[in-house]
VOPAGU-2260 file (C-alpha; in pm, 1 decimal, decimal comma):
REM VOPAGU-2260
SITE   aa  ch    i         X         Y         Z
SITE  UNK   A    0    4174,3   -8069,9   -9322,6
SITE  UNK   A    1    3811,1   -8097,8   -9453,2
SITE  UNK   A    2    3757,7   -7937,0   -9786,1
SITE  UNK   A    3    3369,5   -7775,2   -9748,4
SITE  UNK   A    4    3325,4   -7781,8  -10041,1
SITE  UNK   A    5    3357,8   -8131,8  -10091,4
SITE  UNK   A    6    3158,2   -8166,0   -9783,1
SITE  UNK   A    7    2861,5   -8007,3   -9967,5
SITE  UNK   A    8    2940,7   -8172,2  -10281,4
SITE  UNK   A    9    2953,4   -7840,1  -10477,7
SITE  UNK   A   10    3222,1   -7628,9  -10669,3
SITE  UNK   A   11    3444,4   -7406,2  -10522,7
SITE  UNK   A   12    3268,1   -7111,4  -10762,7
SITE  UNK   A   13    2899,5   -7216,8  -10624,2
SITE  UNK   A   14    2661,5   -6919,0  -10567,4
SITE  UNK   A   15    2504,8   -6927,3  -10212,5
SITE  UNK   A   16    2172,2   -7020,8  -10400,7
SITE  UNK   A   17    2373,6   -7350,7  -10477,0
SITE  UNK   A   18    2539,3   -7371,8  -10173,3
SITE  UNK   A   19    2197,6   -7348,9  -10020,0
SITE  UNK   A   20    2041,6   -7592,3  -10242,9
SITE  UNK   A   21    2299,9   -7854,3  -10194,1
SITE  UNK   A   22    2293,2   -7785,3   -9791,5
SITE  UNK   A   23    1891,4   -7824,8   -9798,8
SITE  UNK   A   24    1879,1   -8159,3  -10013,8
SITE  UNK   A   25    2134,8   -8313,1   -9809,4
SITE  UNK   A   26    1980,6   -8199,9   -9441,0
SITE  UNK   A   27    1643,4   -8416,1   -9591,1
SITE  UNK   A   28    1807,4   -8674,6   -9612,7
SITE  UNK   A   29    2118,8   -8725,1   -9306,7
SITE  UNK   A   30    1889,6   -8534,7   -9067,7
SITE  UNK   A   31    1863,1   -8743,7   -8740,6
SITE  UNK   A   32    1476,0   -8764,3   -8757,6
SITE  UNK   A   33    1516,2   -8908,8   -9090,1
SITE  UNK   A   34    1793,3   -9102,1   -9088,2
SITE  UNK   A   35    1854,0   -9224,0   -8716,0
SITE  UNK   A   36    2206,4   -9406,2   -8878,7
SITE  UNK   A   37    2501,7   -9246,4   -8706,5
SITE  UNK   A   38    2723,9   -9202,5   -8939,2
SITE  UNK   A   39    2477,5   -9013,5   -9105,8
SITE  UNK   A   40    2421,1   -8795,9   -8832,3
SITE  UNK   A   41    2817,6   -8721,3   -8850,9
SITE  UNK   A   42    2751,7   -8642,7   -9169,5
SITE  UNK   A   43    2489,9   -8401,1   -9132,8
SITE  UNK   A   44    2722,9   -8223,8   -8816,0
SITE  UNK   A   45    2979,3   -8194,0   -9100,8
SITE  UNK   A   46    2725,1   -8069,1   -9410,4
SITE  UNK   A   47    2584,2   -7800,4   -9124,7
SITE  UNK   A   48    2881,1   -7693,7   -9019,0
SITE  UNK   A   49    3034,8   -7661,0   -9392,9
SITE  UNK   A   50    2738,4   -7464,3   -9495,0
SITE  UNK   A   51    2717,0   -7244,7   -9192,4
SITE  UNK   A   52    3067,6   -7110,4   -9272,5
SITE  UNK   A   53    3038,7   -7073,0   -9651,0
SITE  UNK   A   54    2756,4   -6912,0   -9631,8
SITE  UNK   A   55    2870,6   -6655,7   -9467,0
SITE  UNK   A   56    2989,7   -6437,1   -9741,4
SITE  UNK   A   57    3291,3   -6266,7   -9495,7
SITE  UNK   A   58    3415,5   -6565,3   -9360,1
SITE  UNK   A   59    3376,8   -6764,2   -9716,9
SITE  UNK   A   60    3624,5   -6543,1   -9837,0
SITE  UNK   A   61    3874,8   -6548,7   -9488,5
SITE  UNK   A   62    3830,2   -6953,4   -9569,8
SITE  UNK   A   63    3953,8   -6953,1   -9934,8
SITE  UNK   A   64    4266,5   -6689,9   -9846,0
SITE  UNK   A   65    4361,3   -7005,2   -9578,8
SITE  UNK   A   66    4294,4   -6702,1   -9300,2
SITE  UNK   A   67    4027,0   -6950,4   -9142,6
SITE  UNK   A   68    4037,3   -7296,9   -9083,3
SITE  UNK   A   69    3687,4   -7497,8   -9165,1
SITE  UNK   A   70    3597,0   -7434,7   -8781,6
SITE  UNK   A   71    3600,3   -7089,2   -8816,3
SITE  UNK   A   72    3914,9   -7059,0   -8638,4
SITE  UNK   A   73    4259,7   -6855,8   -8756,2
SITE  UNK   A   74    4514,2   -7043,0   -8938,2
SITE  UNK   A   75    4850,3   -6979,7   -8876,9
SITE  UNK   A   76    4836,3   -6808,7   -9231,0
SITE  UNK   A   77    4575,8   -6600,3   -9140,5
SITE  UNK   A   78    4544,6   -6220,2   -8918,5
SITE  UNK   A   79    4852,0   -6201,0   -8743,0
SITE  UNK   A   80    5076,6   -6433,0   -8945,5
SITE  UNK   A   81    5406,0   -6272,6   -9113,2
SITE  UNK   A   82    5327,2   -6189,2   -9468,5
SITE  UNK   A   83    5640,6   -6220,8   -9733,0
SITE  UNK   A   84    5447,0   -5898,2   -9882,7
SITE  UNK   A   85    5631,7   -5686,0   -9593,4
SITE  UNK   A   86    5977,2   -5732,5   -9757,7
SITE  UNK   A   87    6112,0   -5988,4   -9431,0
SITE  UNK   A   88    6027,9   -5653,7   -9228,8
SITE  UNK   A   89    5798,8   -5717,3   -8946,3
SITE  UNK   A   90    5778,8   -5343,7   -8936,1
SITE  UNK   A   91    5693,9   -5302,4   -9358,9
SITE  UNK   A   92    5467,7   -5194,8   -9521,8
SITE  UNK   A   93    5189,0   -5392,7   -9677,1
SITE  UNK   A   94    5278,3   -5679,1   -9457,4
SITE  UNK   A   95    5104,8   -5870,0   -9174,2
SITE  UNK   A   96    5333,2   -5841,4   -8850,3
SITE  UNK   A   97    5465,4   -6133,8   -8667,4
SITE  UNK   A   98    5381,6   -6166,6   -8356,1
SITE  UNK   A   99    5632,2   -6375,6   -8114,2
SITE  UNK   A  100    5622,0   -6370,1   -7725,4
SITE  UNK   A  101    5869,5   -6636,8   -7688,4
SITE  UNK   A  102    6171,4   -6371,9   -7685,2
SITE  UNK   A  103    6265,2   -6266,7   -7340,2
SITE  UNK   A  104    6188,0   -5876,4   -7255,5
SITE  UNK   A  105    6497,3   -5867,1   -7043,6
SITE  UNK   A  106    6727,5   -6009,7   -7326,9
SITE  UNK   A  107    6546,0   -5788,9   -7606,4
SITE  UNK   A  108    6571,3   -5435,5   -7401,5
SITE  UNK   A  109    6958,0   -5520,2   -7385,6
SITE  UNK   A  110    6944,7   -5496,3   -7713,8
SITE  UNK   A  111    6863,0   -5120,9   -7660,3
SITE  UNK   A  112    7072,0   -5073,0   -7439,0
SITE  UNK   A  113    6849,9   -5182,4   -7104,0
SITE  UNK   A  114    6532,3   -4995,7   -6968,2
SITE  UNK   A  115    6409,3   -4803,8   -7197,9
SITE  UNK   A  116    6231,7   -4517,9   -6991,6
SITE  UNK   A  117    5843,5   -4475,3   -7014,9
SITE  UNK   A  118    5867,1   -4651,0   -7376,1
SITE  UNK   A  119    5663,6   -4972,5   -7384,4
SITE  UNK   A  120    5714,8   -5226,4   -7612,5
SITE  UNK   A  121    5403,2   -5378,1   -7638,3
SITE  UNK   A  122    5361,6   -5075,7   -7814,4
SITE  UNK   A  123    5580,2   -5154,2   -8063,2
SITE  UNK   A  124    5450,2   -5498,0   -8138,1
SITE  UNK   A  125    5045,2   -5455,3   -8061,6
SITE  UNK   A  126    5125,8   -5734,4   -7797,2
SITE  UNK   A  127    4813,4   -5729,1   -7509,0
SITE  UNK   A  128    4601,4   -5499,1   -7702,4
SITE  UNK   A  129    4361,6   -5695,1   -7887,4
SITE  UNK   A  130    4094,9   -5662,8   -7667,5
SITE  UNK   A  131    4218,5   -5355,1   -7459,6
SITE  UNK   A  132    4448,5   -5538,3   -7196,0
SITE  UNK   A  133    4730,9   -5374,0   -7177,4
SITE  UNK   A  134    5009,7   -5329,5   -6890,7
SITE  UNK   A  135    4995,6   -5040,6   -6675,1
SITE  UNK   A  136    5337,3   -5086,6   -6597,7
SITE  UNK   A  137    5564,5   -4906,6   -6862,6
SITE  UNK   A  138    5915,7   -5188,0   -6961,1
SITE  UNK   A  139    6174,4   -5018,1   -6742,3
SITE  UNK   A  140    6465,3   -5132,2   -6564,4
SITE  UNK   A  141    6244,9   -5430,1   -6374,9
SITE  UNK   A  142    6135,0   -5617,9   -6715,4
SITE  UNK   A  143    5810,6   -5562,7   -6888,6
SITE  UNK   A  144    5439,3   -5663,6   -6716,0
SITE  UNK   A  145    5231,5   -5684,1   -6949,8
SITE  UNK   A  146    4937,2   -5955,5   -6988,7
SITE  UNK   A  147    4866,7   -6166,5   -7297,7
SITE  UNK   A  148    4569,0   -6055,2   -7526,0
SITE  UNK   A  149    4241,9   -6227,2   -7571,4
SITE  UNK   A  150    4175,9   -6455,9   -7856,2
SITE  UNK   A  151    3892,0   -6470,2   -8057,6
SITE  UNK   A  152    3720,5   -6780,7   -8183,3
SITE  UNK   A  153    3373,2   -6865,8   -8371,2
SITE  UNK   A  154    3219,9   -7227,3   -8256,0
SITE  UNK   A  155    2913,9   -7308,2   -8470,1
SITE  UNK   A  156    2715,6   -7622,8   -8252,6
SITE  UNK   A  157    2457,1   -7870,9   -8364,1
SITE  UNK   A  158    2112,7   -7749,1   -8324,9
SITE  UNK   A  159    2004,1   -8026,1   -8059,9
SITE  UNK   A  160    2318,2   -7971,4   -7869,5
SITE  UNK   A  161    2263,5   -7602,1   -7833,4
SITE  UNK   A  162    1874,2   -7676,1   -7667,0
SITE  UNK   A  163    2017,2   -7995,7   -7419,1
SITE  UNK   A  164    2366,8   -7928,7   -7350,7
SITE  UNK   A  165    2705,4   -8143,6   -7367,4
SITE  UNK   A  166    3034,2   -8103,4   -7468,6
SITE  UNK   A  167    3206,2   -8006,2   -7756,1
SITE  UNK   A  168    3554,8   -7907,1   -7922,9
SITE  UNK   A  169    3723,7   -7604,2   -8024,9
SITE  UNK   A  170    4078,2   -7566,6   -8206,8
SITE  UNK   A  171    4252,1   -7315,1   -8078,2
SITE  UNK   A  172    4532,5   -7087,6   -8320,0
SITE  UNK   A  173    4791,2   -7264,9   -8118,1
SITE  UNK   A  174    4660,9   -7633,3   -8290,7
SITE  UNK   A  175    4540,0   -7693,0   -7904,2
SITE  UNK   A  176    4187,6   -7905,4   -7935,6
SITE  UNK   A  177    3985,5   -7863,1   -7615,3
SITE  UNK   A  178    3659,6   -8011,3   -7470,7
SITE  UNK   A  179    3445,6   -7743,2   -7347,8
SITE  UNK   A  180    3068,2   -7760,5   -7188,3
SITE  UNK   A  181    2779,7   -7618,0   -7370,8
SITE  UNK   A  182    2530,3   -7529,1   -7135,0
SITE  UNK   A  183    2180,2   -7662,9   -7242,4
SITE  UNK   A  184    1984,0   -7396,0   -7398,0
SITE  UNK   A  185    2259,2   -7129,8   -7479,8
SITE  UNK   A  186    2152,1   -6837,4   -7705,5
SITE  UNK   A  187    2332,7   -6814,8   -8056,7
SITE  UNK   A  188    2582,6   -6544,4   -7984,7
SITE  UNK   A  189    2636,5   -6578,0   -7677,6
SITE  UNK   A  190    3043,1   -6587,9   -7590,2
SITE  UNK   A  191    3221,0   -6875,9   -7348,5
SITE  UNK   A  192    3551,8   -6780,3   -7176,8
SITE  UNK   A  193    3867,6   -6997,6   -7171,6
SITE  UNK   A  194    4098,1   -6877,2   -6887,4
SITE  UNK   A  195    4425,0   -6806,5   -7009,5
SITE  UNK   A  196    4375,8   -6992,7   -7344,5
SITE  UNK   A  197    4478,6   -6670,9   -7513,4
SITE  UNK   A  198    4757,0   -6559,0   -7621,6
SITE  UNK   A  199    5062,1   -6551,6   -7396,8
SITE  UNK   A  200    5231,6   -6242,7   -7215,7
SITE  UNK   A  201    5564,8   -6066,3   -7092,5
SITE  UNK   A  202    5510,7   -6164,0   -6741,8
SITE  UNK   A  203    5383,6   -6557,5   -6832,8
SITE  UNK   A  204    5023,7   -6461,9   -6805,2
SITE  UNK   A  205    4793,5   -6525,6   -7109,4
SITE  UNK   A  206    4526,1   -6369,7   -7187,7
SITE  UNK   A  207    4157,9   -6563,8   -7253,4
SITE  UNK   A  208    3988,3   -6747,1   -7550,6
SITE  UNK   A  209    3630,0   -6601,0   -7633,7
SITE  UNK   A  210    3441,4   -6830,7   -7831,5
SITE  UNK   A  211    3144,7   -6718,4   -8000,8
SITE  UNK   A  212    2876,3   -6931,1   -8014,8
SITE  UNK   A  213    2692,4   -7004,0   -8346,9
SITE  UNK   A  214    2363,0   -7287,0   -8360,5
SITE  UNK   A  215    2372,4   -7482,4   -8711,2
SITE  UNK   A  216    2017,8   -7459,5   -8864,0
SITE  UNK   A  217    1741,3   -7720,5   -8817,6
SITE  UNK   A  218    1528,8   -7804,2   -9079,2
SITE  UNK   A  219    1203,1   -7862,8   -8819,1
SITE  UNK   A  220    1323,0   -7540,3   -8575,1
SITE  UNK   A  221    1397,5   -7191,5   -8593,2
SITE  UNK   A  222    1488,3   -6937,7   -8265,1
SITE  UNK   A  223    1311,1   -6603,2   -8260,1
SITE  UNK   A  224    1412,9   -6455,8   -7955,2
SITE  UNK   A  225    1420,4   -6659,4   -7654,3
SITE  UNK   A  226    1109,4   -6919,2   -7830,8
SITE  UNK   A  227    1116,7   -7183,7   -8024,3
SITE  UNK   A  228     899,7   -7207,8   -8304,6
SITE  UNK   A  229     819,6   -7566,3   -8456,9
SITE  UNK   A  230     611,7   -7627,8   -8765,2
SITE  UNK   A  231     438,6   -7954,5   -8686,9
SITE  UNK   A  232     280,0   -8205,5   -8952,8
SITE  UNK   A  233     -35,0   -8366,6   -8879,6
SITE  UNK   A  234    -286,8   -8571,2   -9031,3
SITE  UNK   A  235    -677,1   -8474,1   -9090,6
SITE  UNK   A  236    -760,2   -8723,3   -8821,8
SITE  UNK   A  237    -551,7   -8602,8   -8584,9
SITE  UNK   A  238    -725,0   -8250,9   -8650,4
SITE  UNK   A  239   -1093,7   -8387,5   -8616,9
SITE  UNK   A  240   -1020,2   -8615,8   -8386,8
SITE  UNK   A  241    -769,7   -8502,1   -8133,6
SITE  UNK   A  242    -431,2   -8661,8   -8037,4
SITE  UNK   A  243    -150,2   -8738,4   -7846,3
SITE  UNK   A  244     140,6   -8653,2   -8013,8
SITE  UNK   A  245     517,5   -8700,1   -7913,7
SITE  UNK   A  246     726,2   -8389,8   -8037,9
SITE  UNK   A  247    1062,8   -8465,3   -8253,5
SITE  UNK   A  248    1376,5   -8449,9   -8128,8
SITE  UNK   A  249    1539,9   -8264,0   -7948,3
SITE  UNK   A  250    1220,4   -8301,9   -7739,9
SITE  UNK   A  251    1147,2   -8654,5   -7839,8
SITE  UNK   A  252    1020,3   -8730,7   -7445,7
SITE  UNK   A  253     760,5   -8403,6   -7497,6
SITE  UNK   A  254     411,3   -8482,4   -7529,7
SITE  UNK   A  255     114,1   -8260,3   -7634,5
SITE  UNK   A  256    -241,6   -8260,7   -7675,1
SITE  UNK   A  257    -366,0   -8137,8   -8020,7
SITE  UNK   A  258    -740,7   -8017,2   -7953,9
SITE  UNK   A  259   -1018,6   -8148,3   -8159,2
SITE  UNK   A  260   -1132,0   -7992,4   -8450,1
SITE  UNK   A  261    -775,4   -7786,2   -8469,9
SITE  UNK   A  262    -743,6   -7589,8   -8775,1
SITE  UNK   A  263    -412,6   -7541,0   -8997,5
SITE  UNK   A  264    -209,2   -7233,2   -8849,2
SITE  UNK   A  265    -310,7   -7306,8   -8518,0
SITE  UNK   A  266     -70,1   -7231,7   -8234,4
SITE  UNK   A  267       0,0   -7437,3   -7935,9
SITE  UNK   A  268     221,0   -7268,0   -7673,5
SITE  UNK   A  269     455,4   -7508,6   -7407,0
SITE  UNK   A  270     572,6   -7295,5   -7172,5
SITE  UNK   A  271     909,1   -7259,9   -7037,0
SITE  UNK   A  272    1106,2   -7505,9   -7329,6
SITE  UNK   A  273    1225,5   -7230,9   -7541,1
SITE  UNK   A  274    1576,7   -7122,2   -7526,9
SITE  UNK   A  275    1755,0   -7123,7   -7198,3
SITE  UNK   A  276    1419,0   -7206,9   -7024,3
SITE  UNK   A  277    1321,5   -6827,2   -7075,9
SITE  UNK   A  278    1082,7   -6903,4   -7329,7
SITE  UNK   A  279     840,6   -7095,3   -7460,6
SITE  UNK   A  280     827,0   -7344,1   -7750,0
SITE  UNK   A  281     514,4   -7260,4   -8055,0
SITE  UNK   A  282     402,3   -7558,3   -8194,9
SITE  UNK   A  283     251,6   -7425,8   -8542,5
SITE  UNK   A  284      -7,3   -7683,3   -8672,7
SITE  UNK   A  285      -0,6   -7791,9   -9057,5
SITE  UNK   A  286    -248,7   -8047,6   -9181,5
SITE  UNK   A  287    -123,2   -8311,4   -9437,4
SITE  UNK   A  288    -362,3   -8459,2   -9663,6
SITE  UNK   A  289    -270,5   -8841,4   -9806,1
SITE  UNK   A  290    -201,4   -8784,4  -10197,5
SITE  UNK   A  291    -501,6   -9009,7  -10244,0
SITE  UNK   A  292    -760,6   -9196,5  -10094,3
SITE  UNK   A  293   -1077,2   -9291,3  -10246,5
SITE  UNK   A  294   -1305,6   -9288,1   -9900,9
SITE  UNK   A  295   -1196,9   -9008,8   -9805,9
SITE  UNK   A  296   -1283,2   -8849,7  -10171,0
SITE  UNK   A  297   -1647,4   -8988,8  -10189,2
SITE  UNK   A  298   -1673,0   -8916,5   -9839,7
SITE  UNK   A  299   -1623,8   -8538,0   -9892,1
SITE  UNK   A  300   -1855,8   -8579,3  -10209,8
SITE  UNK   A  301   -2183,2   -8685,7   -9999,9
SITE  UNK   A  302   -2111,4   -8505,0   -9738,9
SITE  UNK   A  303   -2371,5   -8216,8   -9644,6
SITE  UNK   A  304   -2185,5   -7974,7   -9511,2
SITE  UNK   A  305   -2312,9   -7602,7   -9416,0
């Protein structure tokens, strides 16, 4: 298992100022557009994801309790797991409660003696109620009916896959690792459904996995709403002059006309590549002057400008 803390190269008592720090100087320098090396790029998948989690102050804490896994996901130590606080009682207080579904209903209502009534069991042991699915079927004399529960999952993706689309992995609670499809242009927050990935029931049906979607940060990009806004460098000549510029990636095959004489802060709107196709991308203009150049400087001197 990936320490993130390592991955960030900080201390396991880091402020998120430092964690932030650390995240930002290593993003300049394993980000894709400046460092096309793959392994980098790995890299920088890793440092996003490790800083997306810690620094999330909730889930920073779930991760160093060993509730949460470095994906996000629940450990088998985590909600749900039996806890040696509750005295070996699954019913203690003070103590997380096992959950099992491998026991057979039939066998366990012998135990008391067959059907039960109108008393239902998954009662007893929160089984199927997670996410409100229960049985409607109380565990009589027939056996018990009722469906698994829904699992919950967090999947934070790599900026450029979350605007094109592909594939990519989730571990379930179960240790399960499964390919699923991002589809291009999904909105952070938005929620994918694994049928009967979840956990299982009485009557052999499982319930789903919900993964939440979360998009790593890029250090060119940022989503507000459905656009895209992009802060784009250019050169003085390129303002005076005009140009044809290609965008970076993820729209590396874009290209867009910068107007002559366009002033910093200007605004150029491509309509229809924001997120999901729904809106548009804003390509904020910056202009970056050389550190020094000597014709340019006496240039600027003689010229008579009113």
């Amino acid at each position: 298992m990936a320490n993130l803390y390592e991955t960030l190269g900080v201390s396991k008592t880091a402020t998120q100022a430092e964690i932030k720090k650390a995240y930002h100087k290593l993003a300049r320098t394993l980000h894709p557009d400046v460092n096309p090396d793959k392994k980098a790029s790995e890299k920088f998948k890793k440092v996003t994801a490790a800083y997306e989690l810690l620094s999330d102050s909730d889930k920073r804490k779930r991760y160093d309790a060993g509730e949460i896994d470095e994906n996000g996901n629940p450990t088998p130590f985590g909600a749900g797991a039996y806890d040696a606080g509750g005295g070996g009682n699954p019913f203690g207080g003070g103590g997380r409660t096992y959950q099992t579904h491998n026991i057979n209903p039939e066998e366990f209502a012998s135990m008391f003696g067959g059907g039960m009534g109108g008393f239902d069991f998954a009662d007893l042991f929160g089984m199927g109620r997670a996410s409100g699915r229960r049985s409607s079927n109380p565990f009589g004399n027939t056996g018990m009916n009722s469906s698994g529960s829904d699992a919950n999952y967090e999947l934070t993706i790599p900026f450029e896959l979350a605007i094109k689309g592909g594939e990519s992995q989730v571990r379930l609670g179960n240790g399960k690792n499964l390919k699923i499809k991002i589809p291009a242009g999904i909105m952070p927050g938005s929620t994918l459904r694994l049928k009967g990935q979840g956990q299982p029931g009485f009557n052999g049906k499982a319930g789903d996995a919900l993964i939440t979607i979360k998009v790593a940060e890029s250090p060119l990009y940022h989503i507000e709403g459905n656009h895209l806004i992009l802060t784009l460098p250019i050169s003085l000549k390129e303002a005076v002059l005009g140009a044809k510029v290609t965008l970076p990636p993820p729209f590396e095959t874009v290209k867009m006309t910068i107007p002559e004489f366009s002033s910093s802060g200007k605004t150029l709107r491509l309509k229809g590549k924001g997120m999901g196709g729904k809106g548009d991308l804003l390509v904020k203009l910056s202009i970056q002057l050389p550190r020094s150049n000597n014709e340019l400087k006496e240039f600027i001197k003689n010229w008579n400008h009113k």
